[in-house]
C-alpha positions as CSV (number, residue, x, y, z in Angstrom):
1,X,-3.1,47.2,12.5
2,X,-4.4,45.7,16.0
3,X,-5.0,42.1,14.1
4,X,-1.4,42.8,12.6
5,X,-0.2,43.1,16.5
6,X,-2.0,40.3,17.4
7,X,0.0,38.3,15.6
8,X,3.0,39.7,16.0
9,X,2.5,38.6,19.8
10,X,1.6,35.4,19.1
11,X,4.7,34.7,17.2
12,X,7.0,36.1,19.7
13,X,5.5,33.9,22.4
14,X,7.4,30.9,20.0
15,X,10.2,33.3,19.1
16,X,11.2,34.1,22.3
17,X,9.6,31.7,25.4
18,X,12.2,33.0,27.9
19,X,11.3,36.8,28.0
20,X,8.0,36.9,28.1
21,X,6.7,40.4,29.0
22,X,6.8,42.3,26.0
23,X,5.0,39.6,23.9
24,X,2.0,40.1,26.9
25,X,2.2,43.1,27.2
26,X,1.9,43.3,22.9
27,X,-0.8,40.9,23.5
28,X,-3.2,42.7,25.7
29,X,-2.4,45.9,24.1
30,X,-3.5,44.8,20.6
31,X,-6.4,42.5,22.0
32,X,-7.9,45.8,23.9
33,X,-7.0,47.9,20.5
34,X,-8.7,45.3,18.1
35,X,-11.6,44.7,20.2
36,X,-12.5,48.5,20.9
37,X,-11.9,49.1,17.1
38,X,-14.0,45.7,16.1
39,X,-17.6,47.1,17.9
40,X,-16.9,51.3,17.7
41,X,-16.1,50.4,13.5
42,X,-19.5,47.9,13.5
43,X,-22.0,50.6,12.6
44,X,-20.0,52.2,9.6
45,X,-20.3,48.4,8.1
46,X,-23.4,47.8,8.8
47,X,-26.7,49.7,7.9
48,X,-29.2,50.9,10.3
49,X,-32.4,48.2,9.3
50,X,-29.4,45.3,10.2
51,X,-27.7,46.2,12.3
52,X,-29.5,43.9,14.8
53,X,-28.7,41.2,12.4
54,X,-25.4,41.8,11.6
55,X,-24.5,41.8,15.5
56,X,-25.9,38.2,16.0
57,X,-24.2,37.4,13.3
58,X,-20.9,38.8,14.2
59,X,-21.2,37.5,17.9
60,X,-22.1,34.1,16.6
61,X,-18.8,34.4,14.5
62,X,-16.7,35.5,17.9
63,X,-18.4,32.7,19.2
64,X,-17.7,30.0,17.1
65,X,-13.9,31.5,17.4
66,X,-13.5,30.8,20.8
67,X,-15.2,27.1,20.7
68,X,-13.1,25.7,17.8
69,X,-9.5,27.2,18.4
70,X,-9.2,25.5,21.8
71,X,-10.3,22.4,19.8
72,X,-7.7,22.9,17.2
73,X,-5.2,23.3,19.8
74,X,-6.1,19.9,21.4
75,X,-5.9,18.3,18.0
76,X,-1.9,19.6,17.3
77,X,-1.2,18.6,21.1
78,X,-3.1,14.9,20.3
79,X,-1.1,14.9,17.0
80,X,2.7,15.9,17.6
81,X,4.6,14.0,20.1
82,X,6.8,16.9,21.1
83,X,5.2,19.6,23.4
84,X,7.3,22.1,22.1
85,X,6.3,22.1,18.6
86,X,2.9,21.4,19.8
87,X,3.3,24.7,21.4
88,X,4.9,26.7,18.6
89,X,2.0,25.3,16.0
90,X,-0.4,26.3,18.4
91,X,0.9,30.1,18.6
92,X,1.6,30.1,14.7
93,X,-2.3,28.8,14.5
94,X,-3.6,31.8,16.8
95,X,-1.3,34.3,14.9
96,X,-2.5,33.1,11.2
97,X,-6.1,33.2,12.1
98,X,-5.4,37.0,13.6
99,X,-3.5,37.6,10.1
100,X,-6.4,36.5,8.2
101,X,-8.5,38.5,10.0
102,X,-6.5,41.3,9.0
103,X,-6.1,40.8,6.1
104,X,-10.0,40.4,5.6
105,X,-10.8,43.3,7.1
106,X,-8.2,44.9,4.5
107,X,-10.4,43.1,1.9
108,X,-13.6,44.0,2.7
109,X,-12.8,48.0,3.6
């Protein structure tokens, strides 16, 4: 459901630029939700002999996350002459990879 939110704030960041506080306030809300839920669900996934494995693994993962979507991001801005779809491919970027987060934490429950 957080990942779900996520996304949902994302796309009303394109959806609707001028009013901007509920989509933050979504935002942070969700992000705080999902993170808190990511690290307290960790040990049901994971068994006692890895879970010392599976957390370098899964901050690795977190980690490559936040060093390739800024690079994406360049590459639409590089790409697309106008800032404004620039922008709104960027947000519909952010809210698919939360979506497919989702949706493979869905699949692998």
């Amino acid at each position: 459901g957080a990942c779900v939110a996520l996304s949902l704030a994302f796309v009303s960041f394109d959806v609707a630029p001028h009013a901007p506080i509920p989509s933050v306030l979504l935002l942070g809300i969700s992000y705080a939700t999902a993170n808190a839920l990511l690290w307290a669900s960790f040990t049901d996934a994971a068994t006692s002999d890895n879970l010392s494995l599976a957390a370098g693994i899964l901050a690795s993962l977190l980690n490559f996350g936040a060093a390739a979507i800024p690079g994406a991001i360049a590459l639409i801005r590089a790409s697309v002459t106008s800032a404004e779809l620039a922008d709104s491919l960027a947000l519909r970027l952010l809210g698919v990879c939360s979506l497919s987060g989702a949706l493979f934490a869905l699949a692998t429950a």
